[in-house]
C-alpha positions as CSV (number, residue, x, y, z in Angstrom):
1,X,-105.6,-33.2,-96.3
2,X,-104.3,-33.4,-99.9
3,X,-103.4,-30.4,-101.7
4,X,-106.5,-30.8,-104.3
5,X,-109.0,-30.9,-101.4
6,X,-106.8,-27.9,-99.6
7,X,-106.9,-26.0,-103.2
8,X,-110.9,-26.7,-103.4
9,X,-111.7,-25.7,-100.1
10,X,-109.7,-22.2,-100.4
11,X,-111.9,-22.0,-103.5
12,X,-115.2,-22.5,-101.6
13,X,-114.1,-19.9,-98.8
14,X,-112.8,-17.2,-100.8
15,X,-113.7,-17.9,-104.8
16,X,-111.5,-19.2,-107.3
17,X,-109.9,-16.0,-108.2
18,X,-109.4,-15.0,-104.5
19,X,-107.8,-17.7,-103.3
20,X,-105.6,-17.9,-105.7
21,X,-104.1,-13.9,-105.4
22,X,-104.5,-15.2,-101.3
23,X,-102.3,-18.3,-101.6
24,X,-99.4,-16.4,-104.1
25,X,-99.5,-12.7,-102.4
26,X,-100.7,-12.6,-98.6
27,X,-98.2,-13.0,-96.0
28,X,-98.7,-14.8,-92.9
29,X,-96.6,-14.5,-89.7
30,X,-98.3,-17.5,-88.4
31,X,-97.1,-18.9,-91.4
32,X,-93.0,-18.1,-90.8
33,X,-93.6,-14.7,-93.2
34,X,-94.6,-16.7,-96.0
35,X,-97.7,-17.0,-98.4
36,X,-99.2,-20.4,-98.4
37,X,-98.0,-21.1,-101.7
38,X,-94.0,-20.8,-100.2
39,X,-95.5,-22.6,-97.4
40,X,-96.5,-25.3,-99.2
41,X,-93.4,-25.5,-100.9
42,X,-91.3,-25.5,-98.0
43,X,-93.1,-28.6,-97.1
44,X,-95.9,-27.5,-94.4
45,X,-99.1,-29.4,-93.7
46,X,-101.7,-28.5,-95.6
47,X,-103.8,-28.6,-92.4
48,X,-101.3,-26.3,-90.9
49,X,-101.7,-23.6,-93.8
50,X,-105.7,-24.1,-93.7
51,X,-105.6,-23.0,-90.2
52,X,-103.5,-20.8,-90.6
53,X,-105.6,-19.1,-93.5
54,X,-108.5,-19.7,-91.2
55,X,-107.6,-17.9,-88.3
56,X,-105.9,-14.7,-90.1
57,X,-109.3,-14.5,-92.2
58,X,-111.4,-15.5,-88.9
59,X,-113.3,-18.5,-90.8
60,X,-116.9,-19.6,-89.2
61,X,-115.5,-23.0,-86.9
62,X,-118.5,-25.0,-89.0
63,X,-116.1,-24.4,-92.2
64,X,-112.6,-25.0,-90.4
């Protein structure tokens, strides 16, 4: 998944606003104890952060 589609779909989820404060502020254990946004940086898989983000925020499986 490219990081534009990953960006859009935490948008859909969550709302624009949302998803942005998510990806800079919430930390994730599933995640190493980083926010998507270190994540990210640190060179995970955008499909790895979206499932992670999924399962903390328990996501419907139709929108996974």
């Amino acid at each position: 998944m490219r990081h534009t589609a990953f960006r859009q779909r935490m948008a859909e989820e969550f709302g624009r606003v949302r998803a942005e404060m998510l990806a800079q502020d919430h930390v994730f254990s599933s995640l190493g104890g980083r926010t998507v946004d270190q994540a990210l940086e640190a060179g995970a898989s955008t499909k790895e952060v979206w499932q992670a983000v999924c399962e903390a925020f328990e996501v419907p499986t139709e929108r996974r």
